[in-house]
Phi, psi and omega in degrees: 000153170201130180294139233211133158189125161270175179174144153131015183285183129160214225259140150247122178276149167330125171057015146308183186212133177226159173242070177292140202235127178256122166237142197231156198182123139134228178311042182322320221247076050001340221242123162254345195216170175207159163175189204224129189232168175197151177206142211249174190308166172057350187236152164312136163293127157246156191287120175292284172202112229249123169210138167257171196298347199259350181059055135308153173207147173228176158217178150308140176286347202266344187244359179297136180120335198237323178246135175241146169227152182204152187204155185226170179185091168250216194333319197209143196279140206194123181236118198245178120234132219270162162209109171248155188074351346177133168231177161340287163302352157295000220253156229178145135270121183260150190222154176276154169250130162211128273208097175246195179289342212247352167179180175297135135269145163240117134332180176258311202094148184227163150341103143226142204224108166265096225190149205236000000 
């Protein structure tokens, strides 16, 4: 099993920067892809940004340029994402993904609000 818990959302003005942070606990090693999802009122979850164990990494196009995603895995597996630039339309519950052999993880998802 592995515990999933985000953190680092919250309200930003336009063209601001926020960092969210995934800390993963338990069974880590299992985990090959990891990412970042989101989702606004009314709409689907879409894949934000995407890195594998291998530090691949792909995005969204709406966010290529503004968002870096990253991760480290000393004790416990940790995934960030840096949001720079930050507009209106970012604004979402993002939530972490991570991807092991034998199934999916979900975060709770945290808040985030761009907004002046």
């Amino acid at each position: 099993q592995v515990h999933v818990v985000e953190s680092g959302g919250g309200l930003v003005q336009p063209g601001g920067s926020l960092r969210l942070s995934c800390a993963a606990s338990g069974n880590i090693f299992s985990i090959y892809n990891m990412g970042w999802y989101r989702q606004a009122p009314g709409k689907q979850r879409e894949l934000v940004a995407g890195i594998t164990s291998g530090d691949v990494t792909n995005y969204a196009d709406s966010v290529k340029g503004r968002f870096i995603i990253s991760r480290e895995n000393v004790k416990n597996l940790m995934v960030y994402l840096q949001m720079n630039s930050l507009k209106p339309e970012d604004t979402a519950v993002y939530y972490c993904n991570l991807v092991g052999a034998v199934r999916n993880y979900w975060g709770q998802g945290t808040q985030v609000t761009v907004s002046s």
